[in-house]
PQR file of N, CA, C, O and H, with PARSE charges and radii, in Angstrom:
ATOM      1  N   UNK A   1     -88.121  82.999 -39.537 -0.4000 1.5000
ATOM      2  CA  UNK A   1     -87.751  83.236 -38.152 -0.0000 2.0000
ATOM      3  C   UNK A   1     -87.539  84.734 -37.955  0.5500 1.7000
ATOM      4  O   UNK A   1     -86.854  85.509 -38.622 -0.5500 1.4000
ATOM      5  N   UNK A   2     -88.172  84.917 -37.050 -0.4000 1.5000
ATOM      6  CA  UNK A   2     -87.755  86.769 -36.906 -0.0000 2.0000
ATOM      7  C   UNK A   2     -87.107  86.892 -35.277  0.5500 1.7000
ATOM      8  O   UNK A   2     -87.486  86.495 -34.175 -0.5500 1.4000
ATOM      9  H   UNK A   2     -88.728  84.287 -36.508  0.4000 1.0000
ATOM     10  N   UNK A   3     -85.756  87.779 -35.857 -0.4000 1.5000
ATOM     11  CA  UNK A   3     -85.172  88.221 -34.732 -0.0000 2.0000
ATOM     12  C   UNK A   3     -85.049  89.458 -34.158  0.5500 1.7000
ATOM     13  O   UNK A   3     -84.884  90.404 -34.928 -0.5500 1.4000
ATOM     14  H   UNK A   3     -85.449  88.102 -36.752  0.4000 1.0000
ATOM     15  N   UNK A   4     -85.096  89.699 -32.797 -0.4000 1.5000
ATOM     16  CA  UNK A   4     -85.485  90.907 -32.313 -0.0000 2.0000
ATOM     17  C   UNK A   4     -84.272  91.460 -31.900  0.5500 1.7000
ATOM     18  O   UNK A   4     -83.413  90.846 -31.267 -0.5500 1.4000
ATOM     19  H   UNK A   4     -85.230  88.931 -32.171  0.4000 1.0000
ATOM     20  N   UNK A   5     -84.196  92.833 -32.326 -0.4000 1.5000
ATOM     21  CA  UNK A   5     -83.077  93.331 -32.154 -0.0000 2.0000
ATOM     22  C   UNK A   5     -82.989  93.959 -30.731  0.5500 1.7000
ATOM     23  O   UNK A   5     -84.067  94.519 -30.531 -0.5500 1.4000
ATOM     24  H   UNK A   5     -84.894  93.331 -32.840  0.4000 1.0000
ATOM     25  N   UNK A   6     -81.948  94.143 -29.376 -0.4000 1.5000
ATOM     26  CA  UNK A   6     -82.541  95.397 -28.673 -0.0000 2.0000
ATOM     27  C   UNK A   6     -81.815  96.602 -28.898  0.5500 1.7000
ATOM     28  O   UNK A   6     -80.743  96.559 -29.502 -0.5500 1.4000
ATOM     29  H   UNK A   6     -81.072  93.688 -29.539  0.4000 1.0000
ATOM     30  N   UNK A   7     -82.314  97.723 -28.453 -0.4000 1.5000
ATOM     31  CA  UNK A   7     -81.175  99.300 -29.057 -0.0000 2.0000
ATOM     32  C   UNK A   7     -81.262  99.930 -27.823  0.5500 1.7000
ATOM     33  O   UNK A   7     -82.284 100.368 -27.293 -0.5500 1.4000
ATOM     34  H   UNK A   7     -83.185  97.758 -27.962  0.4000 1.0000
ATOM     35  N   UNK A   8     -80.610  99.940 -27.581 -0.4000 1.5000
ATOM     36  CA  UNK A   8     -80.266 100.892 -25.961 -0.0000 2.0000
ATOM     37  C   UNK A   8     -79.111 101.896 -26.600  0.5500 1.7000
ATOM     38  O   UNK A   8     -77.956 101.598 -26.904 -0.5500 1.4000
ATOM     39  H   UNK A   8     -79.780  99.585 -28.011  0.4000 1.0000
ATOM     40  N   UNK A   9     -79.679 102.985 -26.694 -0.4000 1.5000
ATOM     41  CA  UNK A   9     -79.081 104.713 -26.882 -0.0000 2.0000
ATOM     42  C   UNK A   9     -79.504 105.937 -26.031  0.5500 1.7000
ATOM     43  O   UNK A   9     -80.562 106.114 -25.427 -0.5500 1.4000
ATOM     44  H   UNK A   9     -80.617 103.227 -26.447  0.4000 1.0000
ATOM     45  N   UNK A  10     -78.545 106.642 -26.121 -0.4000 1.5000
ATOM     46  CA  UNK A  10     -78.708 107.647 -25.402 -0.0000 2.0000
ATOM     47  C   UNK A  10     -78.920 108.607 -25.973  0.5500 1.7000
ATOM     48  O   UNK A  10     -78.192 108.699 -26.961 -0.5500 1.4000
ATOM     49  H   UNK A  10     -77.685 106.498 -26.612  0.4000 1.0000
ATOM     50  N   UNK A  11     -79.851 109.739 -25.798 -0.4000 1.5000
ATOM     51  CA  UNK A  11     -80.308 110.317 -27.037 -0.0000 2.0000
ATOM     52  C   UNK A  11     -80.158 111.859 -26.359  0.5500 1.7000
ATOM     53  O   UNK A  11     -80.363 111.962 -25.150 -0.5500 1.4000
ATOM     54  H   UNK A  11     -80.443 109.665 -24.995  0.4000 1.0000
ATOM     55  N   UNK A  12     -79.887 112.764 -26.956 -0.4000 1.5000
ATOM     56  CA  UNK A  12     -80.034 113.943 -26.237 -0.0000 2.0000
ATOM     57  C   UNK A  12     -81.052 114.978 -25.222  0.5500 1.7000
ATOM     58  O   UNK A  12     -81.906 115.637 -25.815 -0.5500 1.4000
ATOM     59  H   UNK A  12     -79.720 112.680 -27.938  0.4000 1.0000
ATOM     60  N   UNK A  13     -80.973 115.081 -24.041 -0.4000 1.5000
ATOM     61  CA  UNK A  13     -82.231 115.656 -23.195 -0.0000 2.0000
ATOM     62  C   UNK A  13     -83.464 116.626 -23.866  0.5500 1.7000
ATOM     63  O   UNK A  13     -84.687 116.546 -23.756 -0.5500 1.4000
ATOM     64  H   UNK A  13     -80.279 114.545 -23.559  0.4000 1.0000
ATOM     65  N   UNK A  14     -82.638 117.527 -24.571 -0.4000 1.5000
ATOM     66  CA  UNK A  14     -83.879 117.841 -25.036 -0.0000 2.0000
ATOM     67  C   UNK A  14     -84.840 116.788 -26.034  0.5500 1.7000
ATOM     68  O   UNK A  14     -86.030 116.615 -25.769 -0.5500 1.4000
ATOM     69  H   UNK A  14     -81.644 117.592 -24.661  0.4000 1.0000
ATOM     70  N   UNK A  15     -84.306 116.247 -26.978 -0.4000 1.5000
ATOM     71  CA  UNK A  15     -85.309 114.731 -27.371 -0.0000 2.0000
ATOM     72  C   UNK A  15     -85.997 113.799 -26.714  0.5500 1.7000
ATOM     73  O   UNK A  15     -86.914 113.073 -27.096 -0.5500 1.4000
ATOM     74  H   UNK A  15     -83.339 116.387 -27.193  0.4000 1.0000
ATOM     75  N   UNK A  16     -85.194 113.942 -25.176 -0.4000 1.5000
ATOM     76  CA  UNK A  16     -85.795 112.983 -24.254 -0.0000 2.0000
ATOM     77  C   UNK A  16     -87.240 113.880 -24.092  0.5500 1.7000
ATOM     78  O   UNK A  16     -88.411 113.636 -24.383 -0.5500 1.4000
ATOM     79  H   UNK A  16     -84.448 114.533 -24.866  0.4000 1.0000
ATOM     80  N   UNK A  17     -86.787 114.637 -23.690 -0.4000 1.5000
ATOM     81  CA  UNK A  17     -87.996 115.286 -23.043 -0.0000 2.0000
ATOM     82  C   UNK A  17     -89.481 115.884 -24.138  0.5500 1.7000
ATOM     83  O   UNK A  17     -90.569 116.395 -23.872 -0.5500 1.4000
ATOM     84  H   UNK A  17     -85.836 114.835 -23.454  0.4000 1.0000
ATOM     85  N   UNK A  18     -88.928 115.565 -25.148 -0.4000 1.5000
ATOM     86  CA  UNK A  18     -89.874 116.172 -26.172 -0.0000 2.0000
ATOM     87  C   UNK A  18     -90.591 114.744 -26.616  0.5500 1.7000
ATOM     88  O   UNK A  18     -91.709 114.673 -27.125 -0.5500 1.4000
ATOM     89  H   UNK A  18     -88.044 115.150 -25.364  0.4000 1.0000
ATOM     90  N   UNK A  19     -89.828 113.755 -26.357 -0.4000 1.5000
ATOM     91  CA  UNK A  19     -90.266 112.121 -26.245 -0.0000 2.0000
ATOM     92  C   UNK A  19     -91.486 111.950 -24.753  0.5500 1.7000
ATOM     93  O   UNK A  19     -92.636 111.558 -24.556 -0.5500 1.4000
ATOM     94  H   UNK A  19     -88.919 113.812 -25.943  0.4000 1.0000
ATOM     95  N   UNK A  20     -90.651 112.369 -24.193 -0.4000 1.5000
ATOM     96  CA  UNK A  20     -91.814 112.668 -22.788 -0.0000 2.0000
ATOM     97  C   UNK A  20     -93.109 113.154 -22.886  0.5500 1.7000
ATOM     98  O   UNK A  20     -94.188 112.632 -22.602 -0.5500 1.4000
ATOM     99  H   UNK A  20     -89.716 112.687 -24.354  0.4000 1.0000
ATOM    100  N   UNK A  21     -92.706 114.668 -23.513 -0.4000 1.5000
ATOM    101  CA  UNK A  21     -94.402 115.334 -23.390 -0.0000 2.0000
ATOM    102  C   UNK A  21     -95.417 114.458 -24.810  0.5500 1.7000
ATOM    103  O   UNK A  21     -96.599 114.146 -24.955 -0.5500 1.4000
ATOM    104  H   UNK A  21     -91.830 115.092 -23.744  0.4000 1.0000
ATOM    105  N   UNK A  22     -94.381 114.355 -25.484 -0.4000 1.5000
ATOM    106  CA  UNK A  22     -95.606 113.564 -26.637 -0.0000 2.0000
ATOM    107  C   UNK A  22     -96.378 112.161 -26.532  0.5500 1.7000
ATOM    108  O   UNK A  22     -97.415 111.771 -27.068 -0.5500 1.4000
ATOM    109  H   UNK A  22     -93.421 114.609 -25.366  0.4000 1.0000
ATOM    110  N   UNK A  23     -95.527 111.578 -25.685 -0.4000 1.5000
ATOM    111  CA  UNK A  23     -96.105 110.396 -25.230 -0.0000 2.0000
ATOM    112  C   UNK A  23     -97.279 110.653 -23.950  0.5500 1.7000
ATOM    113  O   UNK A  23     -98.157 109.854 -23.625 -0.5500 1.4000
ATOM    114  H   UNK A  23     -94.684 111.894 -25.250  0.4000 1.0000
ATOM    115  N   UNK A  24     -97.074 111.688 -23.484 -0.4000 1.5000
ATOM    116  CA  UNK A  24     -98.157 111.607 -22.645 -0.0000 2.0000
ATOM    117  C   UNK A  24     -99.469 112.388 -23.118  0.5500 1.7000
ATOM    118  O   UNK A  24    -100.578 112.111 -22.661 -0.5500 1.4000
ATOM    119  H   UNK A  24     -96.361 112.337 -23.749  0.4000 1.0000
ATOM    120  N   UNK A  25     -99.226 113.503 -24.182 -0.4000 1.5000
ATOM    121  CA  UNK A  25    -100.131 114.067 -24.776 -0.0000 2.0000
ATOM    122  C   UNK A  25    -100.590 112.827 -25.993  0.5500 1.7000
ATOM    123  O   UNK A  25    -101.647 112.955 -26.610 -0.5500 1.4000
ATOM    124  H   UNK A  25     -98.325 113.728 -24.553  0.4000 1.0000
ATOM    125  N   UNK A  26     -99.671 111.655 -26.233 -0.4000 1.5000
ATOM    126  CA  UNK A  26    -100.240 110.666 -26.995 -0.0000 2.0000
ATOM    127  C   UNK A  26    -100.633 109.452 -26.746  0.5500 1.7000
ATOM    128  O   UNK A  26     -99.825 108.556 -26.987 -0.5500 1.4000
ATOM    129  H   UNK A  26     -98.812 111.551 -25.732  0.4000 1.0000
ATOM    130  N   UNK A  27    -101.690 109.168 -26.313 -0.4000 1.5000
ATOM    131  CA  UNK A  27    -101.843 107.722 -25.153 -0.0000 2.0000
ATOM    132  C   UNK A  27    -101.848 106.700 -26.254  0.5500 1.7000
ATOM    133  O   UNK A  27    -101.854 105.547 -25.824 -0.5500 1.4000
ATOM    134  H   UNK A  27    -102.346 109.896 -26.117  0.4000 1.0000
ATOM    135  N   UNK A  28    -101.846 106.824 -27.598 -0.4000 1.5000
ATOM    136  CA  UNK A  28    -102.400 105.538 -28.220 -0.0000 2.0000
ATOM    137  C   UNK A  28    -100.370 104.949 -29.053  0.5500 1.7000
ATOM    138  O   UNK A  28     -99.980 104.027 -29.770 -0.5500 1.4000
ATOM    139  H   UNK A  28    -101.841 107.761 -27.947  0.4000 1.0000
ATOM    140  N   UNK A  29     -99.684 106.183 -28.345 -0.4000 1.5000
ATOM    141  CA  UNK A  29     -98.308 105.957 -29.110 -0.0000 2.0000
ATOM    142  C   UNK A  29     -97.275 105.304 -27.451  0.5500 1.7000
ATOM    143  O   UNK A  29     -97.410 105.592 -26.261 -0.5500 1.4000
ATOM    144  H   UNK A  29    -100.001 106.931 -27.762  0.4000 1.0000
ATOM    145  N   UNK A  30     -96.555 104.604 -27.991 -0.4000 1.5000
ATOM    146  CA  UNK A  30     -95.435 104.055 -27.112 -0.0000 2.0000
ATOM    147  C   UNK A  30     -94.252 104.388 -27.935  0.5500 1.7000
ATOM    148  O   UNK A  30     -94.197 104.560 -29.152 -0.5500 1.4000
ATOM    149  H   UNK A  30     -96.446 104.370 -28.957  0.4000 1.0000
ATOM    150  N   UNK A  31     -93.163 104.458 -26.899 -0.4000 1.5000
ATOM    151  CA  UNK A  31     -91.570 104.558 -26.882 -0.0000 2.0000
ATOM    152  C   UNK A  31     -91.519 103.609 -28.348  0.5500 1.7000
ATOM    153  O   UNK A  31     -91.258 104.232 -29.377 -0.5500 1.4000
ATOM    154  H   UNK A  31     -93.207 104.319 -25.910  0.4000 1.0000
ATOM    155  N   UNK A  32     -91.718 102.403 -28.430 -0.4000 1.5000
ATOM    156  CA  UNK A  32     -91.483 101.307 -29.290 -0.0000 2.0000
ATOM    157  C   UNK A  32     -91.686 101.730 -30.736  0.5500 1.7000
ATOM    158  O   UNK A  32     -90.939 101.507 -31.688 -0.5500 1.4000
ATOM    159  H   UNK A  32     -91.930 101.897 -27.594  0.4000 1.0000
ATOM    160  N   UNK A  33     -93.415 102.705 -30.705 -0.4000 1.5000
ATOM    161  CA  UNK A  33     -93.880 102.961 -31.949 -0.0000 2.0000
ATOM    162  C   UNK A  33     -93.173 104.170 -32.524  0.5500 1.7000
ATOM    163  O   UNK A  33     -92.869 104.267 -33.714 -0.5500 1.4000
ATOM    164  H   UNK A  33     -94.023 102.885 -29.931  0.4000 1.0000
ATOM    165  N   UNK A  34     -92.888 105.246 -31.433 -0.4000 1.5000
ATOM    166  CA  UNK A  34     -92.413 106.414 -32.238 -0.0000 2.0000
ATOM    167  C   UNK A  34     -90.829 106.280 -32.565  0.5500 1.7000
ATOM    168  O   UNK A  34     -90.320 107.222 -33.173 -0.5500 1.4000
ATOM    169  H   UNK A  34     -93.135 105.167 -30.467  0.4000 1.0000
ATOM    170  N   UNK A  35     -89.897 105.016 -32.152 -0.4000 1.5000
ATOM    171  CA  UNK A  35     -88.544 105.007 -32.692 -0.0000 2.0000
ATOM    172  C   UNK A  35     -88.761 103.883 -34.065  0.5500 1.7000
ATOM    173  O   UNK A  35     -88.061 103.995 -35.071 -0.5500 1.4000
ATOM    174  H   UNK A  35     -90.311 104.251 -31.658  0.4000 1.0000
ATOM    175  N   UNK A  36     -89.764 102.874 -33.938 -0.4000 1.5000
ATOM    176  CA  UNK A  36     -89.842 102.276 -35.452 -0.0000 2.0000
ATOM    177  C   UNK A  36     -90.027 103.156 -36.473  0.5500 1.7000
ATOM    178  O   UNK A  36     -89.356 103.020 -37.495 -0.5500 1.4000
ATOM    179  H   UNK A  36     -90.333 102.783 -33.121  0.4000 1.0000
ATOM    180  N   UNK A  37     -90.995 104.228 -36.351 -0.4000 1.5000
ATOM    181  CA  UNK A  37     -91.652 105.083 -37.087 -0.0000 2.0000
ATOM    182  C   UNK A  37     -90.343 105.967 -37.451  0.5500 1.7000
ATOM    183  O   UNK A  37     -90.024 106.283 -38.597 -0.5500 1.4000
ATOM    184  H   UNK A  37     -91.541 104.339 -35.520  0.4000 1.0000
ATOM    185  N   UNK A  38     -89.840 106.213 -36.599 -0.4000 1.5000
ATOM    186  CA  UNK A  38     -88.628 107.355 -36.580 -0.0000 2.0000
ATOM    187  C   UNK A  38     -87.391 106.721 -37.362  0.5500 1.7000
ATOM    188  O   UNK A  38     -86.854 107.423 -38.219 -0.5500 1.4000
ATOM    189  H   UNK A  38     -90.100 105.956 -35.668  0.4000 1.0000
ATOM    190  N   UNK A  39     -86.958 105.573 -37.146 -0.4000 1.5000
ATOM    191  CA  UNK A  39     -85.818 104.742 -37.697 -0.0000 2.0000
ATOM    192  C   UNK A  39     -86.351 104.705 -39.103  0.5500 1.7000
ATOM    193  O   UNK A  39     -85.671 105.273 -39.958 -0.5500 1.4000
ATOM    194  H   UNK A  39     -87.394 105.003 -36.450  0.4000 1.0000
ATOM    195  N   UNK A  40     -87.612 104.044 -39.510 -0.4000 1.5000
ATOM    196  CA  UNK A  40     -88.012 103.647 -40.595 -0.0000 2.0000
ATOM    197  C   UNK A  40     -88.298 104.731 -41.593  0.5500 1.7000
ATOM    198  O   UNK A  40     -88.188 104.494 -42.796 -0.5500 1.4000
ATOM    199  H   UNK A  40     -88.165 103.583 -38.815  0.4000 1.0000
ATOM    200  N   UNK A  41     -88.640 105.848 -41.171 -0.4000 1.5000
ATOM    201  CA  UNK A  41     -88.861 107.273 -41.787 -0.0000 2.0000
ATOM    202  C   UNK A  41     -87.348 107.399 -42.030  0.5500 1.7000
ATOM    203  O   UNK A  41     -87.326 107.326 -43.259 -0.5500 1.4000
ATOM    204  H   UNK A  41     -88.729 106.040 -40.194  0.4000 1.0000
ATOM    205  N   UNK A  42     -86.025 107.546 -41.627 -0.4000 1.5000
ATOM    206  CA  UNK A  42     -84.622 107.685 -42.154 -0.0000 2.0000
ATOM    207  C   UNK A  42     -84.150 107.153 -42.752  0.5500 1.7000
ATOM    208  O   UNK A  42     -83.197 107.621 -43.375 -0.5500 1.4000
ATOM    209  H   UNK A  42     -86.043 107.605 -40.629  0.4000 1.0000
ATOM    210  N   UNK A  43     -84.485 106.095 -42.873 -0.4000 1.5000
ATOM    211  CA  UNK A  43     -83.895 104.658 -43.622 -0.0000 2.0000
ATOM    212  C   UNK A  43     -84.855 104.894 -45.133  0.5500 1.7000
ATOM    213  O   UNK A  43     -84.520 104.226 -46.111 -0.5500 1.4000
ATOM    214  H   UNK A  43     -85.259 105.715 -42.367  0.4000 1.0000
ATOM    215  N   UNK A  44     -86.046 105.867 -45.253 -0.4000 1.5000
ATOM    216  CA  UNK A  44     -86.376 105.571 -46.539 -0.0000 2.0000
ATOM    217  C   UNK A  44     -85.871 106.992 -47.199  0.5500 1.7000
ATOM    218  O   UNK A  44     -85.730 107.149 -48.412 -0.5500 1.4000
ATOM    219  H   UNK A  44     -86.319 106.409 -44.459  0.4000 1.0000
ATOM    220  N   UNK A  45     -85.669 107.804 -46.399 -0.4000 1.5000
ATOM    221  CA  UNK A  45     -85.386 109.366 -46.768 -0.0000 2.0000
ATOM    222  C   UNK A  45     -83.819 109.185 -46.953  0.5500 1.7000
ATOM    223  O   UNK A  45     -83.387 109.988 -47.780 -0.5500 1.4000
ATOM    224  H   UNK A  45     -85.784 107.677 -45.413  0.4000 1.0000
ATOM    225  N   UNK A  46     -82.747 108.268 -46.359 -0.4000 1.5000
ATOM    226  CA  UNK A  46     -82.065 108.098 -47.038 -0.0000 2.0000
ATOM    227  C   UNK A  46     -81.365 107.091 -47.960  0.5500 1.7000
ATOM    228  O   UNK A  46     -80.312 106.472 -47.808 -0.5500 1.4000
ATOM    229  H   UNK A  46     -83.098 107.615 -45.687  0.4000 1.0000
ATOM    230  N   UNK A  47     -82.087 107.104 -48.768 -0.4000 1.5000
ATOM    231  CA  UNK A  47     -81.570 105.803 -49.640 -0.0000 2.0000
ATOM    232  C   UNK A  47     -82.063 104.439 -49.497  0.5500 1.7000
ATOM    233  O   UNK A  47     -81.916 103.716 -50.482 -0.5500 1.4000
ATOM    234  H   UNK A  47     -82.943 107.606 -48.891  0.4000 1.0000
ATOM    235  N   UNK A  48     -82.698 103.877 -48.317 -0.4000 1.5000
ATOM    236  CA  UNK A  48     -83.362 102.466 -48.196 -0.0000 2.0000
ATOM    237  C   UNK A  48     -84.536 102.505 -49.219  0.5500 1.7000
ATOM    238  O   UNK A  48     -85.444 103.331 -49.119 -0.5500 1.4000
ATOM    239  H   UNK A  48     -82.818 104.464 -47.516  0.4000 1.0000
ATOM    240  N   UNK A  49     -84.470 101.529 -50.254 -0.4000 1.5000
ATOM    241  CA  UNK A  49     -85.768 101.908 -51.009 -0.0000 2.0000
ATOM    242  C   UNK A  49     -86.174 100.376 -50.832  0.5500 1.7000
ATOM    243  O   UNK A  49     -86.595 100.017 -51.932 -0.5500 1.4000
ATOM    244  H   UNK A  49     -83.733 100.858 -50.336  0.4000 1.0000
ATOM    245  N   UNK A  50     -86.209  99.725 -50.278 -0.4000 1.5000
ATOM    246  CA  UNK A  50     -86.581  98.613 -49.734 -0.0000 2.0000
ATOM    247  C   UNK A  50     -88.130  98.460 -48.822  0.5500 1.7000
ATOM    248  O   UNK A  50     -88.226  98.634 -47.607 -0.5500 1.4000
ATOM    249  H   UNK A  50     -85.867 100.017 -49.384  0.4000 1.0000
ATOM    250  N   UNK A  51     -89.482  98.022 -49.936 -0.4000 1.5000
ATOM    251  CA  UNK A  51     -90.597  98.486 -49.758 -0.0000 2.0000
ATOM    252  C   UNK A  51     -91.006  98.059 -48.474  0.5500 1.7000
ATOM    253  O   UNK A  51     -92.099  98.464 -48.079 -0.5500 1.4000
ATOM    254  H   UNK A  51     -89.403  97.881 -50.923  0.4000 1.0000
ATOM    255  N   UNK A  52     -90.381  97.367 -47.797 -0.4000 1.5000
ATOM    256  CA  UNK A  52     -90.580  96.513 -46.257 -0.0000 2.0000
ATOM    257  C   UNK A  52     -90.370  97.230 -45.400  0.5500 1.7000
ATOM    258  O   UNK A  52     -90.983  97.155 -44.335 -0.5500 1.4000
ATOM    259  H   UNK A  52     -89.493  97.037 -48.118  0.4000 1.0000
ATOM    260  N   UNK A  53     -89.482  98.083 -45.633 -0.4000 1.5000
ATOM    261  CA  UNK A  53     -89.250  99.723 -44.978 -0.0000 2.0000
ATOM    262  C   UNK A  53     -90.210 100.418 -44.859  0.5500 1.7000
ATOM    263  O   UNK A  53     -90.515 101.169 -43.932 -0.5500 1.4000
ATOM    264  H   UNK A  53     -88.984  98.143 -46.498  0.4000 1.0000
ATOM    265  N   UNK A  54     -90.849 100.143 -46.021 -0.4000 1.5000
ATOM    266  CA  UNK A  54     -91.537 101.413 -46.161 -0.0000 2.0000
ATOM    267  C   UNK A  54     -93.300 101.072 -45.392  0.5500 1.7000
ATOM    268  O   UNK A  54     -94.094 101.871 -44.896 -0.5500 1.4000
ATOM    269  H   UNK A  54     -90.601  99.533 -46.774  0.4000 1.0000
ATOM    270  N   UNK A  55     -93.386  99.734 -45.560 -0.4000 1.5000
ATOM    271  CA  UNK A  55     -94.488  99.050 -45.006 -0.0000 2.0000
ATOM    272  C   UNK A  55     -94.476  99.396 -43.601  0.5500 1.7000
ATOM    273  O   UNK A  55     -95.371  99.963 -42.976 -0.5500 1.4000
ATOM    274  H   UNK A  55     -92.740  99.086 -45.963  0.4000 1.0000
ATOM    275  N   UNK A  56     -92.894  98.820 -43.002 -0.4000 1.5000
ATOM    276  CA  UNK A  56     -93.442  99.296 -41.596 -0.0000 2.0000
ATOM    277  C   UNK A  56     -93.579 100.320 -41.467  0.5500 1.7000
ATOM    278  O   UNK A  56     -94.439 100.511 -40.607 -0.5500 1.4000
ATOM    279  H   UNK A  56     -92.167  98.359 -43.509  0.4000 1.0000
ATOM    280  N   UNK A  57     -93.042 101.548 -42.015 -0.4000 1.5000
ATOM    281  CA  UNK A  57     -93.328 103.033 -41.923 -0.0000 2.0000
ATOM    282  C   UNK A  57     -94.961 103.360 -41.856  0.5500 1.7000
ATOM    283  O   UNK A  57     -95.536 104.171 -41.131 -0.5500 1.4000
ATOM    284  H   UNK A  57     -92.343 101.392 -42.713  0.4000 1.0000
ATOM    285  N   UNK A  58     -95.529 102.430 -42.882 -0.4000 1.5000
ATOM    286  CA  UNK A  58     -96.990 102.665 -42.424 -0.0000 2.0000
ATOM    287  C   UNK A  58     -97.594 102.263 -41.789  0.5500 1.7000
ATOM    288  O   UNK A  58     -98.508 102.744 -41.118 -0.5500 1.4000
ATOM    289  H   UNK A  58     -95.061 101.771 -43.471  0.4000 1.0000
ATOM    290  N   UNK A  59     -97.022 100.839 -41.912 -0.4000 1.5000
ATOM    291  CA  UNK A  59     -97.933 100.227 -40.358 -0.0000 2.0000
ATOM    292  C   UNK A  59     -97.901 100.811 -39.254  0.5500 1.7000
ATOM    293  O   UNK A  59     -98.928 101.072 -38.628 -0.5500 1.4000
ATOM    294  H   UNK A  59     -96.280 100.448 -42.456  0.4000 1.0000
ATOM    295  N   UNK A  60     -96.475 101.164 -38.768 -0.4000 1.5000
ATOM    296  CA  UNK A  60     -96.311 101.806 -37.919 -0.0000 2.0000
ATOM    297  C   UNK A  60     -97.432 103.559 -37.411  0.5500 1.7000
ATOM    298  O   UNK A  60     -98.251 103.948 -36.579 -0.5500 1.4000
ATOM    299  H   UNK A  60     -95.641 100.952 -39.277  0.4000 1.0000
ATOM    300  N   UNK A  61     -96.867 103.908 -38.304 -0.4000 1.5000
ATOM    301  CA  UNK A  61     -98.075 105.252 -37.926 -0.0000 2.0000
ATOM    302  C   UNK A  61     -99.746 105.002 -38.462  0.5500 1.7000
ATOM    303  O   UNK A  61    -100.524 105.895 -38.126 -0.5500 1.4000
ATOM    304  H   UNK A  61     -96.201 103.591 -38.979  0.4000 1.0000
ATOM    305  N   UNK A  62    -100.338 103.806 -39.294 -0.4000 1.5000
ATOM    306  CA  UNK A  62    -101.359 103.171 -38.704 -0.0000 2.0000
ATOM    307  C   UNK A  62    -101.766 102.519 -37.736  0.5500 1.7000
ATOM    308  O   UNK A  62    -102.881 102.265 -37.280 -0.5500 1.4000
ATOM    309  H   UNK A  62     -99.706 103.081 -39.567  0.4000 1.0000
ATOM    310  N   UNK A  63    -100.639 102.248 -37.442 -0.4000 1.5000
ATOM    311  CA  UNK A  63    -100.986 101.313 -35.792 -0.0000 2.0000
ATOM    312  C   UNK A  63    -101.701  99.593 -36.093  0.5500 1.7000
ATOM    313  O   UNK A  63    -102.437  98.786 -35.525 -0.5500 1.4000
ATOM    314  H   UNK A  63     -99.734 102.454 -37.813  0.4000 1.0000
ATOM    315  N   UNK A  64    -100.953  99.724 -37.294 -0.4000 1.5000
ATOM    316  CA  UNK A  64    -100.724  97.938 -37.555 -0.0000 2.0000
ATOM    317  C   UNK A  64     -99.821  97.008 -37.100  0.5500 1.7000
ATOM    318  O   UNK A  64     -98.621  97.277 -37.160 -0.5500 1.4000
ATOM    319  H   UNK A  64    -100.354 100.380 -37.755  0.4000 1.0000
ATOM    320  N   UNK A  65    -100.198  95.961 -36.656 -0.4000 1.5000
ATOM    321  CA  UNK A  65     -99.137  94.699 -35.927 -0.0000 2.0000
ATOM    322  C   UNK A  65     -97.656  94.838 -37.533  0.5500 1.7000
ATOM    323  O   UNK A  65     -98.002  94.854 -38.714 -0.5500 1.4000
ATOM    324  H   UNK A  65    -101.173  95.742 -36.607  0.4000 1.0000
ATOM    325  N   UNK A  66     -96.366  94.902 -37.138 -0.4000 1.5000
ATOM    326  CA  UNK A  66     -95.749  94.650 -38.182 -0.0000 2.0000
ATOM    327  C   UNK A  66     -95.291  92.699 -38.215  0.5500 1.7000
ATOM    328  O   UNK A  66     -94.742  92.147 -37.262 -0.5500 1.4000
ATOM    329  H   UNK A  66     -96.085  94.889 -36.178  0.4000 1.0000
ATOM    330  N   UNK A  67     -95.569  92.190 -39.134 -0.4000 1.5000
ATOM    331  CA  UNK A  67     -94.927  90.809 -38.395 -0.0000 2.0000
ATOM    332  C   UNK A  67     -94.269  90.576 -39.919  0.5500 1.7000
ATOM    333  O   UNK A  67     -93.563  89.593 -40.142 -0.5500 1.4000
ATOM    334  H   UNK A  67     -96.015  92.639 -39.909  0.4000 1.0000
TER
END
């Protein structure tokens, strides 16, 4: 069974906005992909050595379904 988490944060303006221009200079990336990618990239840099981590880390910036 997989459960979906939701994360509603507030993140600092300048990140917002640097979230802004990259998403529009990046049409094939969404909000969704660059915070999995982003969460999952911290979680292995610190200490998560948990290879499922690390899977979505690639799926993610391959642009694979994670399921």
């Amino acid at each position: 069974m997989h459960a979906t988490v939701s994360i509603l944060a507030e993140i600092p303006e300048p990140l917002h906005e640097s979230l802004k221009g990259y998403l529009e200079t990046h049409p094939d990336w969404d909000q969704d992909r660059v915070f999995s990618a982003a969460l999952s990239l911290f979680l292995l840099q610190n200490g998560d050595s948990d290879r499922r981590t690390a899977r979505v880390y690639l799926d993610t910036l391959f642009k694979h379904t994670v399921s």
